[in-house]
N, C-alpha and C positions, 0 to 999 in steps of 0.2 A: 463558564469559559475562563479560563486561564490565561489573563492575558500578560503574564512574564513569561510564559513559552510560547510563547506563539515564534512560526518556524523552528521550532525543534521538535525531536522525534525520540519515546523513548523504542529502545532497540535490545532486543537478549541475543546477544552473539552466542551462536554456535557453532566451534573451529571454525572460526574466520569468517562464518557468514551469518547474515540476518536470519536467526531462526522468527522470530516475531516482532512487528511492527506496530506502532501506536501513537498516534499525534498526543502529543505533551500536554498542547491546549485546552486537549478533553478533559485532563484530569485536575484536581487541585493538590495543594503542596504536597497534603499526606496519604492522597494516593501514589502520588507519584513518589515518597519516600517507601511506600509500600514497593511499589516494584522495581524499586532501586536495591532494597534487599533479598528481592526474589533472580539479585544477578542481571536487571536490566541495567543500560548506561543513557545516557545524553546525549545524544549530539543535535548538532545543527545542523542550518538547512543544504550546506555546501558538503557536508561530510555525507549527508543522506543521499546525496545528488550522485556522490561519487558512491555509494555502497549498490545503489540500484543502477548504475549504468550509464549516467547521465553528464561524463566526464572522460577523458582521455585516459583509457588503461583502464585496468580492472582492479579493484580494491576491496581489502578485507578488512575487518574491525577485529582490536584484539579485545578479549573480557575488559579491561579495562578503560573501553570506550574507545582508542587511539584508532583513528582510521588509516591507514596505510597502503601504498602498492604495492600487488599483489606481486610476491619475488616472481621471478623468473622460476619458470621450470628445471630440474635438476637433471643431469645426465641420465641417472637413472631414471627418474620420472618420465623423460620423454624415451625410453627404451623400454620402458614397461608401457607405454601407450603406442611404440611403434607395431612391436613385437604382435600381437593379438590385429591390427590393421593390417598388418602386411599377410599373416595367414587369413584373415577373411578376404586380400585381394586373389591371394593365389589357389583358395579354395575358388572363388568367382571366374579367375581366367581356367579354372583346372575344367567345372563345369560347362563355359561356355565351349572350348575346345569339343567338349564330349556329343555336343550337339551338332559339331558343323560337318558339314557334306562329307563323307567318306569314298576314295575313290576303289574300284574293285573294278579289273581288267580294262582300265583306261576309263571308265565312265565315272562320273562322280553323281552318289547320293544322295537325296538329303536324308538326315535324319535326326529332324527335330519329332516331336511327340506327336504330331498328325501322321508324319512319315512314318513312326515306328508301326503305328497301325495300319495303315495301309498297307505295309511289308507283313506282316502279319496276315491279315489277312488275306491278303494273295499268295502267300504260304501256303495258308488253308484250302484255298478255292483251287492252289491248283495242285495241291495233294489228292483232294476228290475226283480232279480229273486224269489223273495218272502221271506216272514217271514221266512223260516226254511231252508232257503239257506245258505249253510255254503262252506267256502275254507280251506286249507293248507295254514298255513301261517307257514316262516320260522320266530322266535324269534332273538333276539339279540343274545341269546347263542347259535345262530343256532340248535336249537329243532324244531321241527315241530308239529304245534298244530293246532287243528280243528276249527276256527273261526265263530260267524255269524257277520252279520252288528251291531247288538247289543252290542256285546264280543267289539270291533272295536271303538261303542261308548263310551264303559265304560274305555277303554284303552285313549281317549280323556277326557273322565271325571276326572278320574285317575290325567292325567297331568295337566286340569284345577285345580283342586283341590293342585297340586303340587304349580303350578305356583303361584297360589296365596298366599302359605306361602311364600315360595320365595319371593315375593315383600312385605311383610307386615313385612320378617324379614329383607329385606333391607331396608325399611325405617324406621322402629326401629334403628338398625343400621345408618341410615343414619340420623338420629335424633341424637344420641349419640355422632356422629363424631364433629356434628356441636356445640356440647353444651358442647366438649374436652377442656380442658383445659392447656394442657401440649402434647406433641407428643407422651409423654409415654403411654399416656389415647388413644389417638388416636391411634397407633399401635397397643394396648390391645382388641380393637374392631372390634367382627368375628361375623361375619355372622347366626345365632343362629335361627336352625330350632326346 
């Protein structure tokens, strides 16, 4: 034990952060001049406190051991972390949209992923029973309306028809994100059916 280090840590900073970690006290002088030339530095127990988190703000160690606070984000930096979050929100509202109830001749549907099946399949069953083969189908507002395989089609066309503004107004949008110029522009840009 090394008891002139004790509370101190050697540290290999890489770009601004702790790549490796080492209590000082484990070693003695000439290992510890050993990985003082392998580009580790010194510091203490208050500098350590701030590198792991344990301090107001967030802080970075330069090669030369100096612990510091972490700048502030740069305009660009936060336009290049808005820009990639704001398309994964408007991919997410584009999807969600695609799923919700679709209305066709005043009734509304659902059609999330159980729904698509169940249309489907009632498609089928009453294709086998012929052209004027009709069911009950309960609606998204829970109404009961009189169906054929057609009605069933048009409710899939319906949402074709949906879905594809949907993405024509996401990539619009997703056009616009990427041609932002400021986070304010990017933040400003919704989804536009």
């Amino acid at each position: 034990m090394n008891d002139k280090r004790i509370n101190q840590y050697l540290v290999l900073p890489d770009n601004g952060q702790r790549k490796y970690t080492k209590l000082a006290v484990e070693y003695d002088e000439e290992q510890i001049a050993n990985y003082l030339k392998q580009g580790y530095v010194i510091v203490n127990h208050d500098d350590f406190n701030k590198l792991i988190g344990n301090a107001d703000g967030e802080y970075l160690i330069a090669d030369d051991g100096v612990v510091y606070p972490k700048p502030a984000p740069t305009d660009a930096e936060l336009l290049e972390a808005a820009k990639p979050a704001k398309i994964a929100d408007l991919k997410a509202e584009r999807d969600s949209k695609e799923v919700e109830p679709i209305t066709y001749q005043g009734y509304s549907f659902d059609y999330d992923s159980k729904a698509r099946e169940r249309i489907s399949a009632a498609i089928i069953a009453l294709d086998v029973q012929g052209a004027d083969a009709s069911i009950d189908w309960t609606t998204a507002d829970n109404a009961d309306v009189r169906v054929t395989a057609n009605d069933l089609r048009m409710v899939i066309a319906s949402v074709a028809k949906r879905s594809n503004a949907l993405h024509v107004a996401y990539r619009a949008a997703k056009d616009k994100v990427e041609a932002a110029t400021t986070v304010a522009e990017v933040e400003a840009i919704t989804l536009n059916l």
